[in-house]
VMD Tcl script that draws the C-alpha trace (Angstrom):
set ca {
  {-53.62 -43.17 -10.89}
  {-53.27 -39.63 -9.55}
  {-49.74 -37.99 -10.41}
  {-48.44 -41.77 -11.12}
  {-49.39 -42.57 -7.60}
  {-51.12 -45.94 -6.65}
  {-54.44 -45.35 -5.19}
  {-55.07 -47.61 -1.70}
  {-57.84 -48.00 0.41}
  {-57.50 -49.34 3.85}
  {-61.40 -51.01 4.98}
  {-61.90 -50.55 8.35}
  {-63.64 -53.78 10.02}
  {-63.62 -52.80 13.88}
  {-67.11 -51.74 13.98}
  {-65.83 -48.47 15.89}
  {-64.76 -50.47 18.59}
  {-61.07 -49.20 20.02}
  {-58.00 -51.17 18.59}
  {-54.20 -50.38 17.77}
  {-54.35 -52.73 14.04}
  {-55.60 -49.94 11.97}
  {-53.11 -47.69 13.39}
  {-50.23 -49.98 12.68}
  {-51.76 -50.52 9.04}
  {-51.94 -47.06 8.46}
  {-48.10 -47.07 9.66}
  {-47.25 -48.91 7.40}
  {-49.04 -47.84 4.58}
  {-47.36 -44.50 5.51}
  {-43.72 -45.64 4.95}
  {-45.10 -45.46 0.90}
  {-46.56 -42.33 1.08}
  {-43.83 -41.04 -2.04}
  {-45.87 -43.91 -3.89}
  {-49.28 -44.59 -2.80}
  {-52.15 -41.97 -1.99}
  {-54.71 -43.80 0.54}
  {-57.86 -43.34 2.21}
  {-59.52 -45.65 4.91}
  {-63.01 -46.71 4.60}
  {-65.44 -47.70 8.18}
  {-67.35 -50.53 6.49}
  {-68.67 -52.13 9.17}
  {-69.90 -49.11 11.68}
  {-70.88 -46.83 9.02}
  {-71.13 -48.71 6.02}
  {-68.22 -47.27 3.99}
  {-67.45 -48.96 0.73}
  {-65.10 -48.28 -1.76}
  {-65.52 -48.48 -5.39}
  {-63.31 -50.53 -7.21}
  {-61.15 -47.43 -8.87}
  {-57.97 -48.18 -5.78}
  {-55.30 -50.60 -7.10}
  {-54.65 -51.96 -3.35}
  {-57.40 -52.81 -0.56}
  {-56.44 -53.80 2.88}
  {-59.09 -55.05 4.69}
  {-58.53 -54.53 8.44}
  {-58.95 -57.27 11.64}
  {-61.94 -56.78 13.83}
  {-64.36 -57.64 16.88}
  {-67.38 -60.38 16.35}
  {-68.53 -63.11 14.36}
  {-67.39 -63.26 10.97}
  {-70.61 -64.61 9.86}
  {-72.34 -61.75 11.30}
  {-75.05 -60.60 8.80}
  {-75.08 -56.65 8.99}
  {-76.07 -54.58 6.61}
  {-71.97 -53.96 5.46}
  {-71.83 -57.78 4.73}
  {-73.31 -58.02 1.09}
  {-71.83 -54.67 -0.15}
  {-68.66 -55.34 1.62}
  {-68.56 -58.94 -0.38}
  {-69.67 -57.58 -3.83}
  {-67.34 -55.11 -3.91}
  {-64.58 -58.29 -3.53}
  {-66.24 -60.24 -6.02}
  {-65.86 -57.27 -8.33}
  {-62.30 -57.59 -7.64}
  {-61.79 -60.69 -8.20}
  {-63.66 -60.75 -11.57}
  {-62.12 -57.61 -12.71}
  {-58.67 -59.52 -12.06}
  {-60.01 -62.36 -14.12}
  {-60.48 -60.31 -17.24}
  {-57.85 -57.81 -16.90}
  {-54.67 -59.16 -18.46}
  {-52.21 -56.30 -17.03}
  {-53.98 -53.76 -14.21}
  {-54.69 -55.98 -11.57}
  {-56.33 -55.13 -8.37}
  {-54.27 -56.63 -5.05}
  {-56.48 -57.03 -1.93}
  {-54.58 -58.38 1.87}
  {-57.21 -59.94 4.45}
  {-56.27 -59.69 8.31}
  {-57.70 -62.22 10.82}
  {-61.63 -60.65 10.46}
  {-61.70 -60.25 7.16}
  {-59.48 -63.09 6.63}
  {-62.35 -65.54 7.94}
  {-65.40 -63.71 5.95}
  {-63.77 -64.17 2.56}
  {-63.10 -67.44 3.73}
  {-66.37 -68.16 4.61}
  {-67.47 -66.73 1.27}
  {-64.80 -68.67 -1.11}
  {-66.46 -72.03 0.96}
  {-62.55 -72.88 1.64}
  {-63.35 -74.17 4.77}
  {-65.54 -74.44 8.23}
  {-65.34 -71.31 10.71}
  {-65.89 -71.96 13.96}
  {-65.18 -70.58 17.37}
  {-62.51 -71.32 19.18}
  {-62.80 -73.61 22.31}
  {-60.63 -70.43 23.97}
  {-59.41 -67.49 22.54}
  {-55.91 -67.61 20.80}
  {-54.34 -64.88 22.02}
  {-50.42 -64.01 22.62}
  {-46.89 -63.96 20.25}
  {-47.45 -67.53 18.75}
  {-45.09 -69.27 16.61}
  {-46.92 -70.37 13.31}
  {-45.43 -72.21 10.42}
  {-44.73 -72.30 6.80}
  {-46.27 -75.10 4.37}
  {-44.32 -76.26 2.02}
  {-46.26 -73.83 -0.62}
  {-45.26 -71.43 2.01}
  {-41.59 -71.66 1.87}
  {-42.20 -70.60 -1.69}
  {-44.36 -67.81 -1.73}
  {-42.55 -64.27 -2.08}
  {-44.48 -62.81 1.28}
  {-43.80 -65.26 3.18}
  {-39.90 -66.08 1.77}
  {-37.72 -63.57 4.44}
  {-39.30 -65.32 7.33}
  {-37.98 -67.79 9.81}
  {-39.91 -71.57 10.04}
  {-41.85 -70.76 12.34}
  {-42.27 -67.46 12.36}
  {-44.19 -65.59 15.06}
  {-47.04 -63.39 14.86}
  {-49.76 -61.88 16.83}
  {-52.39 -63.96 17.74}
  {-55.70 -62.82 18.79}
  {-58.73 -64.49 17.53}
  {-62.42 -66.73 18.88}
  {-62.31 -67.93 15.57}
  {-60.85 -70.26 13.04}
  {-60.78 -71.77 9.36}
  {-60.28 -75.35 9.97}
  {-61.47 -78.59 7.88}
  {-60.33 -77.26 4.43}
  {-62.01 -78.19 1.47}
  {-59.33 -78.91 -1.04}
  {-61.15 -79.23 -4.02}
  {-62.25 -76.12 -3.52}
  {-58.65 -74.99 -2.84}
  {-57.69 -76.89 -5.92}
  {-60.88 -75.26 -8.30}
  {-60.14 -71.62 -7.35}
  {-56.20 -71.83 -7.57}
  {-55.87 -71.21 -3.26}
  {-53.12 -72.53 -1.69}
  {-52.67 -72.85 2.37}
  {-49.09 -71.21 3.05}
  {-48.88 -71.77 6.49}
  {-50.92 -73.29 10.25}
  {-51.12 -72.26 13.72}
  {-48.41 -73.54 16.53}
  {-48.39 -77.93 16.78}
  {-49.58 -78.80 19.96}
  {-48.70 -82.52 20.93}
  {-50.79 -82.64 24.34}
  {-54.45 -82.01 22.60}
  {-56.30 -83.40 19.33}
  {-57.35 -80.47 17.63}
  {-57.16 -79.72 14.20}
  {-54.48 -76.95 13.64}
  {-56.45 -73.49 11.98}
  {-55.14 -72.49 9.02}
  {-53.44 -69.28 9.41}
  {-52.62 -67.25 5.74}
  {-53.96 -68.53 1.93}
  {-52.69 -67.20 -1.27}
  {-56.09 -67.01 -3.23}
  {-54.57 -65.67 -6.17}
  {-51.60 -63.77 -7.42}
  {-53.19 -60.99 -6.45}
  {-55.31 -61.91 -3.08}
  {-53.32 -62.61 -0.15}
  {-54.62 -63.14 3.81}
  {-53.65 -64.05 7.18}
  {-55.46 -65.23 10.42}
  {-53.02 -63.45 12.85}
  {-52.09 -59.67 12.36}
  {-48.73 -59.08 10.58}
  {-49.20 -55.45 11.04}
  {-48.69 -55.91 15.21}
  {-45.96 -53.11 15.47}
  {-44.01 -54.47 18.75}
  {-42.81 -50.99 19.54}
  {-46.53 -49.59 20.53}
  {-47.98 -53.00 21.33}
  {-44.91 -53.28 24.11}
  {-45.91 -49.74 25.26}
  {-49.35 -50.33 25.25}
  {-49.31 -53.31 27.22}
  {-46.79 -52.45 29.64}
  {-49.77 -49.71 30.75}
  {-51.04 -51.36 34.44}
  {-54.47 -51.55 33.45}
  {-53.39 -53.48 30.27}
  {-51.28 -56.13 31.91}
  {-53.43 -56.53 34.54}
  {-56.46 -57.76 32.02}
  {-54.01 -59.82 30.01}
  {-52.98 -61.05 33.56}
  {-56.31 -62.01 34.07}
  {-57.68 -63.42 31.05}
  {-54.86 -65.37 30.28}
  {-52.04 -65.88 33.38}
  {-48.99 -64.12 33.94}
  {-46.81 -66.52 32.20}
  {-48.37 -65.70 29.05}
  {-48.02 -62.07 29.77}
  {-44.47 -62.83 30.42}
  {-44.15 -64.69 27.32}
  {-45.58 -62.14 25.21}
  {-43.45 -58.97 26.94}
  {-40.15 -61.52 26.03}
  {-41.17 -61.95 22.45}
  {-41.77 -58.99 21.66}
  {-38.12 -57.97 22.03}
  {-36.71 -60.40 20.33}
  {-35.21 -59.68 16.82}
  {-36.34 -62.60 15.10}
  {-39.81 -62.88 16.43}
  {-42.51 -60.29 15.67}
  {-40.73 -57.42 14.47}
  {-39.30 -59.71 11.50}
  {-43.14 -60.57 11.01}
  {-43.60 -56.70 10.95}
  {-41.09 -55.75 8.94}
  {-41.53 -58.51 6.04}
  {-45.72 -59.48 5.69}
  {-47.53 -56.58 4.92}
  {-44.53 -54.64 3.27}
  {-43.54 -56.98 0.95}
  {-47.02 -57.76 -0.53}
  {-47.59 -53.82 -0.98}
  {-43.92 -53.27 -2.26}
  {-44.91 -56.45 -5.12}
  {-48.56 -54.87 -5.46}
  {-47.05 -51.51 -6.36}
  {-44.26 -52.87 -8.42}
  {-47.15 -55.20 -10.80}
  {-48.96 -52.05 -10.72}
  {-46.41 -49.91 -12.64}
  {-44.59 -52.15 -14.11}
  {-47.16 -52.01 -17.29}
  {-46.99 -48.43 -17.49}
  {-43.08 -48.16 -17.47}
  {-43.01 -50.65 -20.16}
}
mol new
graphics top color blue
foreach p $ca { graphics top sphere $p radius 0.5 }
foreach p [lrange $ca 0 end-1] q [lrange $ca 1 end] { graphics top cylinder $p $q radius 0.2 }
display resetview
């Protein structure tokens, strides 16, 4: 830990395509800059991947199939499994790894906790998504509303848990996407705690509303929201994200709490 700093490393999982999450991660990360030196990683476009010296990972949202096979896939997935035994045999230094939507479904698909499968349609919008009763009680999720809203944007889903899996491994589903009375489709699961340590979501808690309002109040923007999806959901979105209880609570609470605990477990030991 360089000059009692906590060492972070964000993984990049665009695949170089253009997008405004690693940006807001980055943000974020940024508002614990006194605390945390970090570097970000392009696994999937360049095959960037970290060793496991970093106390935090954050493993970015991204474009495609999350059962793609390239050539980051294996590496990308060892390096996890290294984390995950290292914080089996480790009593105090954990490591503390957050999945976003992307990378949410490939360790997903890897744990077996469930089926991923495309969408019908693509989610997409400020969507209301709510707690379990596992997720009233877990500390990321605890300053939140029930539901809560979040950025949705996704052509995939975990659905059809297995729950002895869930059970075996110590995972437990915290919350699941909007109820929707007028169709019969199972709801996607939408953030697991896999351990104390691993933590992920299926929408993006690190949508900043500020930027995401500017960027799609652009005309070109709107217009291909407009067009993919109507303007009432364009209209729905612009009113949400204004709204003090909606997605810049999300903002403010998902991502910052779990790297405020992370860095807190991390020096706790070496305070003590």
């Amino acid at each position: 830990m360089t000059n009692n700093k906590v060492r972070l490393a964000i993984l990049d999982m665009n695949d170089d395509e253009p997008n405004q999450g690693l940006r807001c991660i980055a943000d974020i990360v940024g508002f614990f800059n006194t605390d945390v030196d970090w570097k970000i990683y392009n696994v999937r476009a360049k095959q960037e991947i970290p060793d496991t010296s970093y106390d935090i990972y954050i493993s970015s949202g991204g474009p495609g199939s999350p059962l793609d096979k390239g050539e980051w896939r294996a590496p990308y997935l060892k390096l996890m499994q290294n984390l995950w035994d290292f914080n089996k045999k480790e009593s105090q230094q954990k490591k503390h790894v957050f999945f976003i939507c992307y990378s949410f479904q490939v360790i997903c698909d890897y744990f077996n906790l469930g089926e991923i499968k495309p969408r019908r349609s693509t989610s997409f919008g400020i969507l209301p998504v709510h707690k379990t009763k596992k997720g009233h009680n877990d500390p990321v999720l605890a300053g939140l509303n029930d539901p809560f809203y979040a950025v949705d944007s996704r052509d995939w889903q975990l659905i059809q848990p297995k729950l002895t899996v869930f059970k075996n491994r110590g995972a437990k589903i915290l919350s699941l996407e909007k109820i929707r009375t007028h169709v019969e489709l199972e709801r996607a699961i939408m953030a697991v705690r896999f351990s104390d340590e691993f933590f992920g979501t299926q929408f993006h808690p690190e949508a900043d509303p500020v930027s995401m309002q500017a960027y799609f109040s652009l005309e070109e923007h709107k217009q291909v929201v407009i067009k993919s999806f109507g303007e009432a959901k364009y209209k729905q979105m612009m009113d949400r994200m204004d709204d003090p209880d909606k997605l810049i609570m999300t903002y403010e609470t998902i991502l910052p709490t779990f790297i405020k605990n992370a860095i807190h477990q991390i020096k706790e030991p070496l305070l003590s």
